[in-house]
N, C-alpha and C positions, 0 to 999 in steps of 0.2 A: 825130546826123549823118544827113543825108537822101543817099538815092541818088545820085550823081554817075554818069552811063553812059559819061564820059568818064574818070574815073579807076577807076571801079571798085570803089570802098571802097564802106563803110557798108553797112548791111542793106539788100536787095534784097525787093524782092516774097517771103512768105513766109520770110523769115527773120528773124523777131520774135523778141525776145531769146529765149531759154528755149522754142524752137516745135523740133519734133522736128525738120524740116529742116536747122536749126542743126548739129544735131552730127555730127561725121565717123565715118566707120568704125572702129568697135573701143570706141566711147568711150558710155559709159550711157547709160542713160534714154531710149531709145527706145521704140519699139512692140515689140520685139523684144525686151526686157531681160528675162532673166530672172537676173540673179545671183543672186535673193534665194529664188527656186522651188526649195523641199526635193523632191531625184530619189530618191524611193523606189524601193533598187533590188529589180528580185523579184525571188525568189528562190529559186535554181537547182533545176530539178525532176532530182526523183532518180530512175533505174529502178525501176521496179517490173518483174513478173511479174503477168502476166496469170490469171485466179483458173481453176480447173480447171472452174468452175462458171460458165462467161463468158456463159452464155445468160443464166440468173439474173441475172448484173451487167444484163448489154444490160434485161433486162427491168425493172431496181430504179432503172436510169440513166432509163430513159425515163420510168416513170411518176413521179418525182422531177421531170422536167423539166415534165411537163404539169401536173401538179399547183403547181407552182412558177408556172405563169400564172393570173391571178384569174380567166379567163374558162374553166378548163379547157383550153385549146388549145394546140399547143405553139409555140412561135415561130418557131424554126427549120423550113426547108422542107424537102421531101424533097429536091431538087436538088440544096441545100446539102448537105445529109451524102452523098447518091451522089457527088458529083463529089469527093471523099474518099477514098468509097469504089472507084470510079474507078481512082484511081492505087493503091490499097490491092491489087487486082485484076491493075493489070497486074505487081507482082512475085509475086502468087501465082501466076498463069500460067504463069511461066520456073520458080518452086522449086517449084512440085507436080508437075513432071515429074520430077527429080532425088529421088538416092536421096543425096546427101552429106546430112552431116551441117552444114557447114556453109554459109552464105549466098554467093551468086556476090558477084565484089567488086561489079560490075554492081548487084545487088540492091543492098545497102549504101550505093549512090551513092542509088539512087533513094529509098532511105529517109531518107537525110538533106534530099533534095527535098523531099519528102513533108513533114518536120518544118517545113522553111522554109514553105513552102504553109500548112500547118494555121493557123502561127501569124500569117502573111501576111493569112488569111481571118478569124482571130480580130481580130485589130486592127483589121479594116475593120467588124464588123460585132460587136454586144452579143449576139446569139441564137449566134452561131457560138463566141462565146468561151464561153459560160455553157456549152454543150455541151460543147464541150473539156475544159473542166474535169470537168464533172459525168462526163464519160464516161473523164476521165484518161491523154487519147487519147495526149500528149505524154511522158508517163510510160511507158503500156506498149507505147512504142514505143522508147523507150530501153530498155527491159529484155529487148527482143527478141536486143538485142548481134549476134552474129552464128549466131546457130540459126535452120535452118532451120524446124526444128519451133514456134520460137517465132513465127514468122513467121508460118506457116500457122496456129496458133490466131489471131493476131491477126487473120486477113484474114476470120476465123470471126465472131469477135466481132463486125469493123465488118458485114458480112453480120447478126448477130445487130441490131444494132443500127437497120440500115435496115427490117427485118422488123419489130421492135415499133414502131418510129416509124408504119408504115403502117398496122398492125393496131388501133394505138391509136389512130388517126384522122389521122394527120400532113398537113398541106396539099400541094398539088404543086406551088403556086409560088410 
């Protein structure tokens, strides 16, 4: 059946039997289909506790990382893991003044930012995830819970972390 512009029917420009314009909202086989895409889902990172020896970690994480590029170099910039460290910094600032034991609710907000962010920069970018991991940033951030003290070792380590990154040759941008 050929286009009539007076009644309307029949296929129009671009809409060839079986042509992805063809089909309506909600209905397959589009550009868009994915029914058939196995969603691995991943899977849920647990707390840890940051090791009592976090310098050593900082030091075994980084040269793991570098060594892990065929060129010797590491991927990740230093920018990237400062501006981490960054927000890591500003709730060390409010809990290294206080003698509680436990974390301001404050703190705890900004920490669960913190996680959003990491994992925000991890998705955008293959150097910032492979560091994540390798550094376990999202773990022993969860195992921070609400101590202060655990806090402040962690803001040690990312500090431990930017230090070998620079000393080990890390790029600046």
């Amino acid at each position: 059946m050929a286009y009539d512009p007076q009644r309307g029917g029949g296929r129009g420009y671009g809409q060839q039997a079986g042509g992805y314009i063809n089909r309506g909202y909600g209905q397959r086989g589009g550009w868009n289909d994915r029914t058939n895409t196995p969603y691995d889902q991943p899977k849920p990172i647990e707390p840890r506790k940051l090791p009592a020896n976090y310098v050593d970690e900082a030091e075994r994480v980084m040269n793991a990382l570098k060594a892990e590029n065929k060129y010797g170099r590491f991927d990740i910039t230093t920018s990237k893991i400062r501006a981490i460290h960054t927000l890591v910094t500003d709730i060390y600032n409010v809990e290294n003044l206080r003698t509680e034991a436990e974390l301001l609710e404050e703190s705890r907000l900004k920490l669960m930012r913190l996680r959003v962010r990491i994992v925000y920069d991890a998705g955008r970018e293959q150097a910032v995830m492979t560091f994540v991991e390798k550094a376990q940033l999202l773990a022993y951030i969860k195992g921070i819970g609400n101590s202060r003290a655990e806090m402040i070792r962690f803001a040690h380590y990312m500090e431990a972390l930017v230090a070998y990154h620079r000393f080990l040759g890390g790029r600046d941008n």
